[in-house]
matplotlib code that plots the C-alpha trace (Angstrom):
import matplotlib.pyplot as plt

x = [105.5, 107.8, 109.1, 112.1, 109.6, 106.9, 109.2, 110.4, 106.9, 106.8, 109.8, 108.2, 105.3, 107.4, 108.7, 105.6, 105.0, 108.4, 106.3, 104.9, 101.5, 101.2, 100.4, 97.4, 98.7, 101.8, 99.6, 97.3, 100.4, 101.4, 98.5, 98.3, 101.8, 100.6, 97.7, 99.3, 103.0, 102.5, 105.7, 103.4, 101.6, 97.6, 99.0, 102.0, 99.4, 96.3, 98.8, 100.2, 97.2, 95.6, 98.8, 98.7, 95.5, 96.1, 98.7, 97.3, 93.3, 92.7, 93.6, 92.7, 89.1, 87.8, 89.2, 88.5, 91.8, 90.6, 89.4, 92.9, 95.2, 92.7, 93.2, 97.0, 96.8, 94.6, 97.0, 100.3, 98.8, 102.2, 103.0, 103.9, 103.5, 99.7, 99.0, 100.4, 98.4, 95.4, 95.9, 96.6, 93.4, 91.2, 92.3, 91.7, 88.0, 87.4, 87.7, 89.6, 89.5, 90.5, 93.1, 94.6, 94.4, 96.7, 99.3, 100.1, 100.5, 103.3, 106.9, 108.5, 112.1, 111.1, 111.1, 113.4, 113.1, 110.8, 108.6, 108.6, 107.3, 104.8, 103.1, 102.9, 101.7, 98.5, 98.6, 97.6, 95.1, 93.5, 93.0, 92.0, 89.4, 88.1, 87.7, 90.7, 91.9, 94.1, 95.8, 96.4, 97.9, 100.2, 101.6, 101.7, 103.8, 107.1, 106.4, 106.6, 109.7, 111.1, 109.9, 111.5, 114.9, 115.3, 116.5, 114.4, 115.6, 113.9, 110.3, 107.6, 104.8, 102.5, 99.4, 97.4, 98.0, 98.0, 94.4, 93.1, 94.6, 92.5, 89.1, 89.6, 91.4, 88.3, 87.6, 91.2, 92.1, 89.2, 90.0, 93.6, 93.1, 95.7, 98.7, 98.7, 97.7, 100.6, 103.1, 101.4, 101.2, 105.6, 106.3, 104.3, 106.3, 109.3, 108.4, 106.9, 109.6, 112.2, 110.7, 109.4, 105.7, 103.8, 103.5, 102.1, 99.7, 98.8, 95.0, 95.3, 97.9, 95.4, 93.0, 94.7, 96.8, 94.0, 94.9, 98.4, 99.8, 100.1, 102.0, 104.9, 107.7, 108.6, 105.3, 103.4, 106.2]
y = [128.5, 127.9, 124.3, 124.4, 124.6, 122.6, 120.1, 120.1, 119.2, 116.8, 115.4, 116.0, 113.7, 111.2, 110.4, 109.5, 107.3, 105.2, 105.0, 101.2, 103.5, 106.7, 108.9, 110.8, 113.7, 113.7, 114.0, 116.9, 119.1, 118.7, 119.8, 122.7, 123.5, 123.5, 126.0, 128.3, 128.9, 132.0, 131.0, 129.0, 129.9, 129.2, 126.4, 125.0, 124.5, 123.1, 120.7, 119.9, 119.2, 117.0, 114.8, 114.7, 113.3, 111.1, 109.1, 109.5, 109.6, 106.4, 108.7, 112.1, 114.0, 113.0, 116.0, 116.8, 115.8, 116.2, 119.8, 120.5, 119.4, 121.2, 124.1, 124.0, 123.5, 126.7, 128.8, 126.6, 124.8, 123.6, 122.2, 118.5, 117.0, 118.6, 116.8, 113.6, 113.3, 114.6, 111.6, 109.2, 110.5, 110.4, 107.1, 105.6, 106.3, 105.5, 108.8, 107.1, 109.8, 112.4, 110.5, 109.5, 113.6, 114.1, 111.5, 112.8, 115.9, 114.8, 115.1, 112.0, 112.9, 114.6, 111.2, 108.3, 105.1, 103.1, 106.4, 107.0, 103.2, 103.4, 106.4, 104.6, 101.7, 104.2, 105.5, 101.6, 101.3, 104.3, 103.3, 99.2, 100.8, 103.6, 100.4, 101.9, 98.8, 99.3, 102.3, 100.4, 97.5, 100.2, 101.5, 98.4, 96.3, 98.6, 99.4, 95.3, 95.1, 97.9, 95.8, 93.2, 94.6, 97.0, 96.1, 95.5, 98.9, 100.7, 98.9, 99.4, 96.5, 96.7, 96.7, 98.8, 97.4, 93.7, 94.3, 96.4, 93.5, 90.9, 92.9, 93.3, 90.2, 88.8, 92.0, 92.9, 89.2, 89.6, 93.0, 92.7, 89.0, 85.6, 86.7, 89.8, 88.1, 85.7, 88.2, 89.4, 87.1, 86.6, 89.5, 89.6, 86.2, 87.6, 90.5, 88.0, 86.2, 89.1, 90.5, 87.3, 88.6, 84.9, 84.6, 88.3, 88.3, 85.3, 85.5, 88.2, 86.6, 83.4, 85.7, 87.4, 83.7, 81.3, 78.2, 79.9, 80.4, 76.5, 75.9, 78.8, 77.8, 79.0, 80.7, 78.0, 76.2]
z = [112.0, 114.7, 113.9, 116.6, 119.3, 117.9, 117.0, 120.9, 122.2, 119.5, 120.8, 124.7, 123.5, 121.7, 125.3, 126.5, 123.6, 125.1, 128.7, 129.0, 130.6, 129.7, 133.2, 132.7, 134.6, 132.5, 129.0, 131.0, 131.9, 128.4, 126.8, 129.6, 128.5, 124.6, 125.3, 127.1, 126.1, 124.3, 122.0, 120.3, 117.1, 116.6, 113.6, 115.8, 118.6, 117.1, 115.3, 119.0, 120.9, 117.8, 117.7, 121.6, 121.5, 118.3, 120.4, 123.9, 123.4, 125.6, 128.7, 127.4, 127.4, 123.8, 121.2, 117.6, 116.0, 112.2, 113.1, 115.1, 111.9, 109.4, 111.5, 111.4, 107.7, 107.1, 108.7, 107.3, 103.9, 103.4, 106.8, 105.9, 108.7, 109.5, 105.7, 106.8, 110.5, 108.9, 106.4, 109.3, 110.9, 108.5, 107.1, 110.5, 110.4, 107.1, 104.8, 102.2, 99.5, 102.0, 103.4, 100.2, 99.1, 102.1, 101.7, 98.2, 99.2, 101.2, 99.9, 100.9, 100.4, 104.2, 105.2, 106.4, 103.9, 106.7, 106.3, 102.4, 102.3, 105.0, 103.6, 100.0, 101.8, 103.1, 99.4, 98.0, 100.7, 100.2, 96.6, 97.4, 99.9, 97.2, 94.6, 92.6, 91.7, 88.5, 90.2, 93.6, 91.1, 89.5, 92.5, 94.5, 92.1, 92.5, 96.4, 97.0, 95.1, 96.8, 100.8, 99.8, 99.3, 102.1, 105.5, 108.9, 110.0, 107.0, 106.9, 109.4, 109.6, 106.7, 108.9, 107.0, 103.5, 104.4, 105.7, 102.9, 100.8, 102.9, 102.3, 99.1, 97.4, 95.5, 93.9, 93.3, 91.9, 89.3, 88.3, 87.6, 86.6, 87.3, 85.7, 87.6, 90.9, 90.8, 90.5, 93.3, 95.2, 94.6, 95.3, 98.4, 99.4, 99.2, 101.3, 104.2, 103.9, 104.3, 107.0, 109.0, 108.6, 108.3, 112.3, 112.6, 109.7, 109.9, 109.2, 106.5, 104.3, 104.8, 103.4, 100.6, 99.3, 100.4, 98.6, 97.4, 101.1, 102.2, 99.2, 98.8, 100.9, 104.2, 104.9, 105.8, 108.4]

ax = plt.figure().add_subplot(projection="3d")
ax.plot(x, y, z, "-o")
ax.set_aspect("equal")
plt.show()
């Protein structure tokens, strides 16, 4: 693959992201650009026009993005980043077990910090949504420990896992039992607290500590 040029429109799409409105004739000429430079591999492109469309499909023509990245992974099985926006893709309509194949395929030293956690963050709620709940507990534990120490500059909100948490908490209190779910629910504290998450998650961490949230300090001011 040709990852200098790839990772130049990558970096050409990025831009766009910065844009408070994203110009429709700005994402077009892009993707024109992307189909026809004929520097371009068939893996580099597919892999370009489904992340153009995975960021911009609010003003773009509707696209197949899962077929684009599993096209760029047939040709490059080992492209990381194809893995890790077929993960995001899938996981954001629901295909928990495929998504969660992806994301451990990924090799997170690739990754800045904010990144390594944010993909084991998808790797929790990809087990929580699959019912996986003694592995999600196993792998969550360490992960919260780890949010809580780290700096604003290396943690991305945890969107995805904080709502996975909320649908599940019922079945993921009874199945790892009270001890378990106090630690938890510490741990998870100290990370809200760290990061100044009670305003933004508001209703989920309502959800997950029900009767616990009111009375931990600091979350509930």
């Amino acid at each position: 693959m040709n990852y200098e040029l790839r990772n130049l429109y990558q970096d050409l799409i990025n831009e766009q992201q910065g844009f408070q409105k994203a110009d429709p004739a700005d994402i077009q000429y892009l993707l024109d650009e992307i189909n026809a430079d004929p520097q371009l591999g068939r893996a580099e492109r597919a892999f370009l026009r489904g992340y153009l469309n995975y960021h911009f499909r609010e003003v773009m023509q509707p696209l197949d993005r899962e077929a684009e990245f599993r096209t760029a992974l047939a040709l490059a099985p080992d492209d990381h980043q194809s893995n890790l926006h077929l993960g995001y893709e899938t996981f954001d309509v629901g295909k928990y077990a495929t998504a969660l194949t992806q994301f451990q395929k990924i090799d997170l030293t690739l990754h800045f910090l904010w990144s390594q956690i944010k993909i084991r963050e998808l790797i929790v709620s990809c087990h929580l949504h699959l019912q996986r709940f003694e592995t999600a507990e196993s792998l969550l534990f360490p992960l919260l420990e780890l949010s809580a120490d780290v700096d604003d500059a290396d943690y991305a909100l945890p969107t995805e896992l904080l709502r996975a948490l909320a649908q599940w908490h019922a079945e993921f209190h009874a199945a790892i039992g009270e001890t378990a779910w106090q630690r938890l629910v510490e741990l998870l504290s100290l990370v809200i607290k760290r990061h100044d998450l009670n305003c933004l998650f508001q209703d989920e961490l309502s959800q997950i500590m029900q009767e616990d949230f009111s009375s931990l300090p600091g979350l509930s001011d």
